[in-house]
NUDOKOL-443044 format. One record per residue: x, y, z of N, C-alpha, C in turn; residue number from 0. Coordinates in steps of 0.1 Angstrom, whole numbers, plus 2048, in hexadecimal, padded with zeros to 3 digits. Layout:
<recs>
[[X Y Z] [X Y Z] [X Y Z] NUM]
...
</recs>
This chain:
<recs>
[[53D 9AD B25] [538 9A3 B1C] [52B 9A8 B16] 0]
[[52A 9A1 B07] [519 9A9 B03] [517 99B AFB] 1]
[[508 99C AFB] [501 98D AF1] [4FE 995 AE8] 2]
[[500 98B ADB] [4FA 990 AD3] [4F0 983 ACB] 3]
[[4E3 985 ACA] [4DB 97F ACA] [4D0 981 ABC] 4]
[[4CE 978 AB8] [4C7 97F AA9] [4BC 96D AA8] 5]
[[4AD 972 AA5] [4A3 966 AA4] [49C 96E A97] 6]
[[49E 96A A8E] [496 969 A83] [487 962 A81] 7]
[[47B 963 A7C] [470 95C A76] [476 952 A6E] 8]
[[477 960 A61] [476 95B A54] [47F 94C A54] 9]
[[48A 950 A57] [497 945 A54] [495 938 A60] 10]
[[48A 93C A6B] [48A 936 A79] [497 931 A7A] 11]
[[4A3 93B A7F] [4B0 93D A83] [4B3 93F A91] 12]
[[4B6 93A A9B] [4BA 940 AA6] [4CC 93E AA9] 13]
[[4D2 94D AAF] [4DE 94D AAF] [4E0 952 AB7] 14]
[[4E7 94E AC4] [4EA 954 ACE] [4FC 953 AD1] 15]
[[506 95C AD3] [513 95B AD5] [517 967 AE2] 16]
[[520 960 AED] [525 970 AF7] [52C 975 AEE] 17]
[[52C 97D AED] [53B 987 AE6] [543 98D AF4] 18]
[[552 98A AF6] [557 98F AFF] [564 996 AF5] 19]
[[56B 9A2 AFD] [570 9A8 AF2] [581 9A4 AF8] 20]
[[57C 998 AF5] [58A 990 AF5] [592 986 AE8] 21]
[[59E 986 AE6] [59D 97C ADB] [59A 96F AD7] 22]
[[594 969 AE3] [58B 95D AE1] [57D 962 AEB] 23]
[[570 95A AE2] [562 95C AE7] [561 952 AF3] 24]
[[55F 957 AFF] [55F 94E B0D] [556 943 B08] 25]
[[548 944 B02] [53D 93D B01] [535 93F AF6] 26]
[[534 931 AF0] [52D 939 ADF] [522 92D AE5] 27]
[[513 92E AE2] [509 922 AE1] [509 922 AD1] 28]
[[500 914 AD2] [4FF 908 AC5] [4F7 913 AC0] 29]
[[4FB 914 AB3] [4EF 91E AA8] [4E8 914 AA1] 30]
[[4D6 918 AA1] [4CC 90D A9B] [4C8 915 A8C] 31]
[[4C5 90F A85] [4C5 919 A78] [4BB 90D A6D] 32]
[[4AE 90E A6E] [4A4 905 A65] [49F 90F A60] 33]
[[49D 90A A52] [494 911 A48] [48C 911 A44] 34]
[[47F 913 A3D] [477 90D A3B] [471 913 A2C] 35]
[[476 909 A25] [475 90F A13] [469 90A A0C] 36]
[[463 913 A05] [459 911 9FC] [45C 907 9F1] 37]
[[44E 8FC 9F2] [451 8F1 9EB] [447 8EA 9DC] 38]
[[44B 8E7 9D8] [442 8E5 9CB] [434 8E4 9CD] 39]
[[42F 8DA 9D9] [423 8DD 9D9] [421 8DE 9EE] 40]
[[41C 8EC 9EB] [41C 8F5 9FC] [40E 8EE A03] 41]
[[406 8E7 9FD] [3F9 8E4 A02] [3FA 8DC A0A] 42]
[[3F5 8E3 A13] [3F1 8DB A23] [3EB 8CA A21] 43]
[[3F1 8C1 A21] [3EA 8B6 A26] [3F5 8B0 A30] 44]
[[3F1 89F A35] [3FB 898 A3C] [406 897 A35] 45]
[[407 890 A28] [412 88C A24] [41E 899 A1D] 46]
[[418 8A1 A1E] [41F 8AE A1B] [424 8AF A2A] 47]
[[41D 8AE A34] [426 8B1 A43] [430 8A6 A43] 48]
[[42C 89F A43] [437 894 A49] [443 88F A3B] 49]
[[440 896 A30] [44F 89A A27] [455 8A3 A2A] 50]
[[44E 8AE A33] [457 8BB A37] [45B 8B7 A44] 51]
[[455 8AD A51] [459 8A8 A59] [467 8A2 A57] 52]
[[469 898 A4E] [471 893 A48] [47C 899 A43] 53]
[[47C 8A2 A3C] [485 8A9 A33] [48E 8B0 A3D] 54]
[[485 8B4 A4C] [48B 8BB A52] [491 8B6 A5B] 55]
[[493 8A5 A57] [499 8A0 A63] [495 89D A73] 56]
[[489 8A3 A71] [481 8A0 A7E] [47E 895 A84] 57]
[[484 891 A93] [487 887 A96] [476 87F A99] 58]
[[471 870 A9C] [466 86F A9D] [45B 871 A94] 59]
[[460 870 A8A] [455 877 A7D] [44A 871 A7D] 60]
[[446 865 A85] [436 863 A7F] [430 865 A8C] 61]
[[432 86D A9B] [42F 871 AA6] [42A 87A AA6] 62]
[[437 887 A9E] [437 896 A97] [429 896 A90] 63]
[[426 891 A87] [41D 88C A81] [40E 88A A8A] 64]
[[40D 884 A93] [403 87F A9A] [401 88F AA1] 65]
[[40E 894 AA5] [407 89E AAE] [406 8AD AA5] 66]
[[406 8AD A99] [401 8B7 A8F] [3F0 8B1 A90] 67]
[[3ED 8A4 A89] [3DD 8A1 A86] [3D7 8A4 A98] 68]
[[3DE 8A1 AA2] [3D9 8A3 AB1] [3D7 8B8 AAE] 69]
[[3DE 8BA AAF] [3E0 8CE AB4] [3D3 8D1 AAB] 70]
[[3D3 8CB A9B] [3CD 8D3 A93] [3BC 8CC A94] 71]
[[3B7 8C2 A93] [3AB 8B7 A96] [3AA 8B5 A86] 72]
[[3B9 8AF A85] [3B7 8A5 A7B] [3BD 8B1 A6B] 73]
[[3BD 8BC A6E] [3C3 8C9 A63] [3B5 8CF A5E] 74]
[[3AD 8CB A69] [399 8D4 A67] [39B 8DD A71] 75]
[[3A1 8DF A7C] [39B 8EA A87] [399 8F9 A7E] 76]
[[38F 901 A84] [38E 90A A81] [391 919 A89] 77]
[[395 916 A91] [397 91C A9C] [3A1 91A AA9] 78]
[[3AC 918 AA0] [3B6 912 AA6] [3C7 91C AA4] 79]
[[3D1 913 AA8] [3DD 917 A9F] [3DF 917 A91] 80]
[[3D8 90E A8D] [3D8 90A A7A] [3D7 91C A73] 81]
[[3CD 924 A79] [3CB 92E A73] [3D8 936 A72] 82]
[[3DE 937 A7B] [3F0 93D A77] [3F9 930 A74] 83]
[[3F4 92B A6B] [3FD 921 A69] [406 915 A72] 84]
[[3FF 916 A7E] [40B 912 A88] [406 904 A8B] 85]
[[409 8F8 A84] [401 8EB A85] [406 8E2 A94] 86]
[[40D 8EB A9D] [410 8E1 AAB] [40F 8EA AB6] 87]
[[408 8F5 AB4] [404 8FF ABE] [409 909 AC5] 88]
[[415 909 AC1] [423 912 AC5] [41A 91D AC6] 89]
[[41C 91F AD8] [418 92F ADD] [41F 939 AE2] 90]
[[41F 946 AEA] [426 94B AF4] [41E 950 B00] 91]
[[41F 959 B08] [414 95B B0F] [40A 967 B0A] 92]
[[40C 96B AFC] [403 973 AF3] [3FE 96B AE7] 93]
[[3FC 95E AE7] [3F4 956 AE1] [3FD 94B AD8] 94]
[[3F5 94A ACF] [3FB 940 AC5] [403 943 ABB] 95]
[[413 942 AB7] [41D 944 AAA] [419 947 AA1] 96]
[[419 94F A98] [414 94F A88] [420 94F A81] 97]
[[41E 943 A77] [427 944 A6D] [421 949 A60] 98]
[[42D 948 A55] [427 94E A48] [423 945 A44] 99]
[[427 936 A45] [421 92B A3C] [421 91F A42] 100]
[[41B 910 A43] [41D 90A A4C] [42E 902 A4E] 101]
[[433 905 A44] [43F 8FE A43] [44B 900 A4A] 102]
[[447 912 A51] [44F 916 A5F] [44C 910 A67] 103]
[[43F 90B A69] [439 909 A79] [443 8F6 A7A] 104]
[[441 8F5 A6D] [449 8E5 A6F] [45C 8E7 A72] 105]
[[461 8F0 A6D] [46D 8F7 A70] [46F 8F9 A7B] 106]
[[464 901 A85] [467 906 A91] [466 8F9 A99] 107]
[[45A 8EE A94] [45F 8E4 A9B] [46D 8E1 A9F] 108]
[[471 8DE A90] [483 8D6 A94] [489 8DE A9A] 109]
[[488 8EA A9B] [494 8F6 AA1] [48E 8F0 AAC] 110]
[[481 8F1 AB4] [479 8EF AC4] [482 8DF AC5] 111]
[[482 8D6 ABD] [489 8CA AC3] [496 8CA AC7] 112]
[[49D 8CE ABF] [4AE 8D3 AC2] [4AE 8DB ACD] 113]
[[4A4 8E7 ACE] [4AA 8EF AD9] [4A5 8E6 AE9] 114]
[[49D 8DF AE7] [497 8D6 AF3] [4A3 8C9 AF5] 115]
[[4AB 8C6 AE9] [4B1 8C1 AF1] [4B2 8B0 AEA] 116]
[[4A3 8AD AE3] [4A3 89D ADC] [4AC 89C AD5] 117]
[[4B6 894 AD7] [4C0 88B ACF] [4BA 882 AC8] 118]
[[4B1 879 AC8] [4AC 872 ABA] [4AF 865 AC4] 119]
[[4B0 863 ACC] [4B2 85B AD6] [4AA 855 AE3] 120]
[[4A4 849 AE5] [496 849 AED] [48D 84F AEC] 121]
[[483 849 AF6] [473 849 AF4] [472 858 AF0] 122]
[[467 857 AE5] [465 869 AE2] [455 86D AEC] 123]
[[452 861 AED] [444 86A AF4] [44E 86D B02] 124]
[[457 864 B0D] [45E 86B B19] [466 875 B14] 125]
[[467 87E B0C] [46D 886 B05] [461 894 B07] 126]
[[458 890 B00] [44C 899 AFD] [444 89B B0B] 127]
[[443 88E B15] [43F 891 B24] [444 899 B2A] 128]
[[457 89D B29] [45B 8A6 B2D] [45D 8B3 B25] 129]
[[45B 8B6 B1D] [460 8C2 B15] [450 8C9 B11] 130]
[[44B 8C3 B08] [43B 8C8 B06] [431 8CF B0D] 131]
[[431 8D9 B0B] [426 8E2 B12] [416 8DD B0F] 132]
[[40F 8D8 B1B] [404 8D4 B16] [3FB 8D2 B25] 133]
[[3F0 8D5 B24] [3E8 8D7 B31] [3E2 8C9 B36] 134]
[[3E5 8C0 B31] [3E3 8B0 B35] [3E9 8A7 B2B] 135]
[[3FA 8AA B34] [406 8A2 B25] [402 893 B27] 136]
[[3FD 88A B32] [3F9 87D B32] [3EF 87B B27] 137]
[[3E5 885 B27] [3D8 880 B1C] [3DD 880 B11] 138]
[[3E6 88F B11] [3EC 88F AFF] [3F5 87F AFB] 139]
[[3FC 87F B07] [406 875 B01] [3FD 869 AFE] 140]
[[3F2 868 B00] [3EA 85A B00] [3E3 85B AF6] 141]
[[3DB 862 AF0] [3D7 867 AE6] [3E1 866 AD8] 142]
[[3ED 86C ADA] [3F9 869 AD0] [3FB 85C ACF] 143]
[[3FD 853 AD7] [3FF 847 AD7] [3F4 83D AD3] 144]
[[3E6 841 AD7] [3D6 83E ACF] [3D8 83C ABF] 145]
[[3E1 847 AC0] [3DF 84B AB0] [3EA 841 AA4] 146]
[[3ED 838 AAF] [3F9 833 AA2] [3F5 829 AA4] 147]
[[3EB 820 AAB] [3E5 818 AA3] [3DC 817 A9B] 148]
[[3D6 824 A97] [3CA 825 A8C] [3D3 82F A7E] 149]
[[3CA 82F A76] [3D1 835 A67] [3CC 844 A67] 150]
[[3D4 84F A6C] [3D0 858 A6E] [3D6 860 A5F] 151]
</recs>
């Protein structure tokens, strides 16, 4: 048996299938495939995230939302992930993601939600407690939740 495996940036594609050289594939996984297209107007504000949150079907959109203005302090940090474009922090153990534009970083979101698993179904913060990488997920989660009762 051989995998064949192919992760794209640009298209933020992931495609994983066994190939067995048989006439049926023993095992094919779910292929994720979000795009993220250039839009009439590309300028970073909120409501530009949370149309592209939206558009993209992203489950939780005004959470998604809270935890873009949380990663970035508000879309001012200067010294953060904002600088590669990456408005929710997406790292690996050689730093932080760079995308070409912020409109991947919202794409890799929805691909990160599908591959974790959210159905669109129950609490999203017991969702984000368990899946989210974060060095004190109680504070974040409290903080996220701070935040929707004020007009951020």
């Amino acid at each position: 048996m051989r995998w064949a495996i192919a992760f794209c940036i640009t298209g933020l594609c992931w495609i994983g299938r066994e190939i067995k050289f048989s006439d049926k594939p023993k095992y094919t996984k779910t292929i994720i495939h979000v795009t993220a297209t250039p839009q009439e107007s590309d300028s970073l504000t909120k409501e530009n995230i949370l149309k592209e949150i939206n558009r993209l079907g992203i489950s939780s959109p005004d959470i998604v939302l809270r935890q873009v203005i949380l990663e970035t302090g508000g879309l001012l940090c200067t010294d953060c992930s904002l600088n590669r474009n990456n408005l929710f922090g997406f790292a690996t153990d050689k730093g932080y993601i760079s995308f070409k534009n912020w409109r991947q970083s919202v794409a890799y979101y929805a691909s990160w939600q599908i591959r974790k698993g959210y159905s669109g179904k129950g609490d999203y913060y017991e969702f984000l407690r368990r899946k989210w990488v974060c060095e004190d997920i109680d504070h974040y989660i409290t903080q996220l939740r701070a935040m929707s009762s004020t007009k951020y």
